[in-house]
C-alpha positions as CSV (number, residue, x, y, z in Angstrom):
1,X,55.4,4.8,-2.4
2,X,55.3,8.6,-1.3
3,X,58.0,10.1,-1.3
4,X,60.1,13.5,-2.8
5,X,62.9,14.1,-4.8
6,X,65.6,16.7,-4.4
7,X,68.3,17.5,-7.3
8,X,71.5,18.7,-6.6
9,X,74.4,19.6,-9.1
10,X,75.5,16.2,-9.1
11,X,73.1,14.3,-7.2
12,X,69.9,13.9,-5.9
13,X,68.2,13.4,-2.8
14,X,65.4,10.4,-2.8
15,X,63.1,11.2,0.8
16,X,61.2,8.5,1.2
17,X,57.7,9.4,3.0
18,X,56.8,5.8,4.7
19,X,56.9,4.8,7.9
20,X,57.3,1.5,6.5
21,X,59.7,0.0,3.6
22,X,58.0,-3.0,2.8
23,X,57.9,-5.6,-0.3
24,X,55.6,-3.1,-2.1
25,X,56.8,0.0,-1.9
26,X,60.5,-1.1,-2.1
27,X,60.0,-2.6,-5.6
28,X,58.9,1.5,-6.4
29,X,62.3,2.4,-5.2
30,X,63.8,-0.7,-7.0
31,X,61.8,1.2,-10.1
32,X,63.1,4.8,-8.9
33,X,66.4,3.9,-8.5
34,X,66.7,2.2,-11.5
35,X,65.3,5.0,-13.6
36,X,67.5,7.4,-11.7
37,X,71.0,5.5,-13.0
38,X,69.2,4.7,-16.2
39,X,68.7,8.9,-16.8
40,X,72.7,9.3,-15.7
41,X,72.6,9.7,-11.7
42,X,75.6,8.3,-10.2
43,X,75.1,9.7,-7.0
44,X,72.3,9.2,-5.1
45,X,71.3,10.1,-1.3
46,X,68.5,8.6,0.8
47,X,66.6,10.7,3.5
48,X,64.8,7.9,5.8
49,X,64.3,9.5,8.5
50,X,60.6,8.9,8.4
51,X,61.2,5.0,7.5
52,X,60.7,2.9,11.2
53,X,61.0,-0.3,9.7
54,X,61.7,-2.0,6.7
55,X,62.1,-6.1,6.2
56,X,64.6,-8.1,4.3
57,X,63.5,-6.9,0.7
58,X,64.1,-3.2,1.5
59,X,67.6,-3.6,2.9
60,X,68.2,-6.1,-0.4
61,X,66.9,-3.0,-2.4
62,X,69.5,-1.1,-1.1
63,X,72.4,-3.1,-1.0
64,X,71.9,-4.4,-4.3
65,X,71.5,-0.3,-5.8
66,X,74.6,0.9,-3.3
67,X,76.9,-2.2,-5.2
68,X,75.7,-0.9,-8.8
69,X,75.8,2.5,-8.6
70,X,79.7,1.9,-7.2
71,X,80.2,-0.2,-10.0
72,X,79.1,2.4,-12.1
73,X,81.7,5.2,-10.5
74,X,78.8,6.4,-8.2
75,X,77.8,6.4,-4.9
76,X,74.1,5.5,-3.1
77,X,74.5,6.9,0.6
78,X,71.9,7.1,3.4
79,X,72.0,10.6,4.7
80,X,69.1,10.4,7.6
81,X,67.5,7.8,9.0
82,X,65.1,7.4,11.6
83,X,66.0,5.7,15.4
84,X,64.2,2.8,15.4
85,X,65.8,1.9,11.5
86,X,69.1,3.0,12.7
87,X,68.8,0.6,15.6
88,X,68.1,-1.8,13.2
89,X,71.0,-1.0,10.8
90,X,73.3,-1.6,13.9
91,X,72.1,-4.8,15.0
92,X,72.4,-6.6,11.7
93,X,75.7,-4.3,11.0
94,X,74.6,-2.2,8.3
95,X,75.2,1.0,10.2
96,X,78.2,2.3,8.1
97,X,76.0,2.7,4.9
């Protein structure tokens, strides 16, 4: 999975660089995210405003990371996100993440 990473005094900014968040490349930001809260992050922001699409395991990916990082004191918030995904957000009522 391409994609760049921004750090911020208390957080950092994961941009993913895929058109596409798939079964492959979401286990990498399974990995990613993991490692991130591993090293201490507790508050994490997701640029996806190049991601069009994703399927089921990409939106488990991020539910599942949003719920333990909160656990954990933190937060994992979606700061951009392309029209197509946000459509997609809406319709299945994801859309306040």
């Amino acid at each position: 999975m391409n994609y760049t990473i921004k750090e911020d005094k208390n957080k950092i900014i994961i941009k993913i660089e895929e058109e596409l968040l798939n079964n492959e490349n979401s286990e990498a930001l399974r990995f990613l995210l993991s490692e991130s809260i591993n090293d201490g992050i507790k508050n994490i922001e997701l640029d996806l405003s190049n991601v069009k699409a994703t399927n089921s395991s990409g939106i488990a990916k991020i539910l599942f990371f949003q719920k333990k990082i909160s656990e954990k004191g933190g937060s994992l918030k979606i700061i951009d996100m392309h029209p197509e995904l946000k459509k997609l957000f809406h319709l299945i009522g994801l859309d306040n993440i």
